[in-house]
C-alpha positions in Angstrom: 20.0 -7.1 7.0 19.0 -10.7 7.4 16.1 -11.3 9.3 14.0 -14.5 10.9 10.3 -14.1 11.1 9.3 -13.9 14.8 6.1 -12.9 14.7 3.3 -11.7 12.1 0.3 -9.1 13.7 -2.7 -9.0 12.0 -5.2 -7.0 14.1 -7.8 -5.2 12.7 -6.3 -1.9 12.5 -2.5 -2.8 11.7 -1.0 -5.7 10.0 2.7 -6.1 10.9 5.3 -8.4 10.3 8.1 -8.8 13.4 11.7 -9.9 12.8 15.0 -10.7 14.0 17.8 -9.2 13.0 20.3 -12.3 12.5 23.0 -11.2 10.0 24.4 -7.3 8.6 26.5 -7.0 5.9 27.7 -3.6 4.7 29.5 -2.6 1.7 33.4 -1.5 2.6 32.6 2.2 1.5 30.4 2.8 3.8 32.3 1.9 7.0 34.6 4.4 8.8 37.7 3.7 10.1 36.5 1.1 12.9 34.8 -0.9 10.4 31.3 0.5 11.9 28.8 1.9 9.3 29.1 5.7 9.0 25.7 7.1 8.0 27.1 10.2 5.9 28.9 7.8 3.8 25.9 5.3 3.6 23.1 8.1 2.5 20.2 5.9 3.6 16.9 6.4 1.4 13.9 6.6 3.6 10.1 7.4 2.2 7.9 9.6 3.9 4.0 7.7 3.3 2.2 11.3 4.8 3.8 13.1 2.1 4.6 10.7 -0.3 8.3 11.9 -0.7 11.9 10.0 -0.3 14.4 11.4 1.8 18.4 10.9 1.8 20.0 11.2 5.0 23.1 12.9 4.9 22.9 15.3 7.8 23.2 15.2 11.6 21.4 17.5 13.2 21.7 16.7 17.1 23.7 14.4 19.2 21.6 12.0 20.8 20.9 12.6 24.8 22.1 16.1 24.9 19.4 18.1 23.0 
């Protein structure tokens, strides 16, 4: 993701950097047949800073609005 800086807050309990999302590029692997990213095929790392672990997501486990 590309991003323009819109905004930095610096409070003090939080420090926090706001952006605009101006530009997404994905590789062509990772899109599904409509050209929209397909997030079993992307396998996004994410980190978990209360227990200091990274995650993979590769899973659904609810369809949004109905659970």
């Amino acid at each position: 993701m590309e991003c323009e800086l819109v905004e930095i807050v610096n409070t003090e309990n939080v420090f926090g950097i706001v952006g605009k999302i101006v530009n997404v590029k994905a590789d062509e692997k990772v899109l599904d047949e409509k050209g929209k990213v397909d997030v079993m095929k992307l396998q996004a790392l994410s980190f978990d800073q209360f227990r200091n672990d990274y995650y993979v997501t590769d899973k659904k486990v609810a369809k949004a609005f109905s659970v």
